[in-house]
C-alpha positions in Angstrom: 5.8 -2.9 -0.1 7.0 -1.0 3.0 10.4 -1.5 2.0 9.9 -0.5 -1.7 8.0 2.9 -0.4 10.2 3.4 2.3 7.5 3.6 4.5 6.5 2.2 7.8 4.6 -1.7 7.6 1.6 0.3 9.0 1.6 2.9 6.2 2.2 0.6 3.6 -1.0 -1.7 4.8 -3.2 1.1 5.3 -2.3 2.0 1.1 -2.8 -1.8 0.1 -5.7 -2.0 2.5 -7.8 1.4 1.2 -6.4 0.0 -3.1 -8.2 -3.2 -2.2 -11.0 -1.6 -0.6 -12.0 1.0 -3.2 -11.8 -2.0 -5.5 -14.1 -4.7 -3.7 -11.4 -7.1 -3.3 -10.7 -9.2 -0.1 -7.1 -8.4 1.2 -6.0 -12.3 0.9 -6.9 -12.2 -2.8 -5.1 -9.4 -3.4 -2.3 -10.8 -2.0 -2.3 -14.2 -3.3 -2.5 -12.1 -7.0 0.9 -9.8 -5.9 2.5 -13.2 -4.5 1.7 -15.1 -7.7 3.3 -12.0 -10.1 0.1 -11.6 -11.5 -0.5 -8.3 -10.0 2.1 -5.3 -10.5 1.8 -3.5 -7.7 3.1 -0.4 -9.0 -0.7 -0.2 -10.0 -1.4 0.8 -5.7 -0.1 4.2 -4.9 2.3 4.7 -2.5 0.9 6.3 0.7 1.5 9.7 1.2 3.1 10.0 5.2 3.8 13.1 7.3 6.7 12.5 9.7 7.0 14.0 13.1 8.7 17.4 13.0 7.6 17.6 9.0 5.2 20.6 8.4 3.6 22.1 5.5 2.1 25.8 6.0 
């Protein structure tokens, strides 16, 4: 998912981590679901990341 979002691993588990969380799902069987291609995970939104030396005024 990192590489899809072009986003850091950290970012990328923080997204999947807070989608699975507002849902009541444990991480593992959310990722057995994506794993198996029963789960399009276009469905978690990508995170949204501010990179050093980015601002917004």
């Amino acid at each position: 998912m990192a590489e899809r979002w072009n986003t850091s691993v950290d970012d990328a588990f923080a997204a999947f981590r807070s989608y699975a969380r507002a849902r009541h799902l444990r991480l593992s069987e959310l990722a057995a679901r994506i794993i198996a291609g029963d789960f399009d995970t276009a469905a978690i939104p990508a995170p949204t990341t501010t990179r050093p030396g980015d601002h917004h005024d």
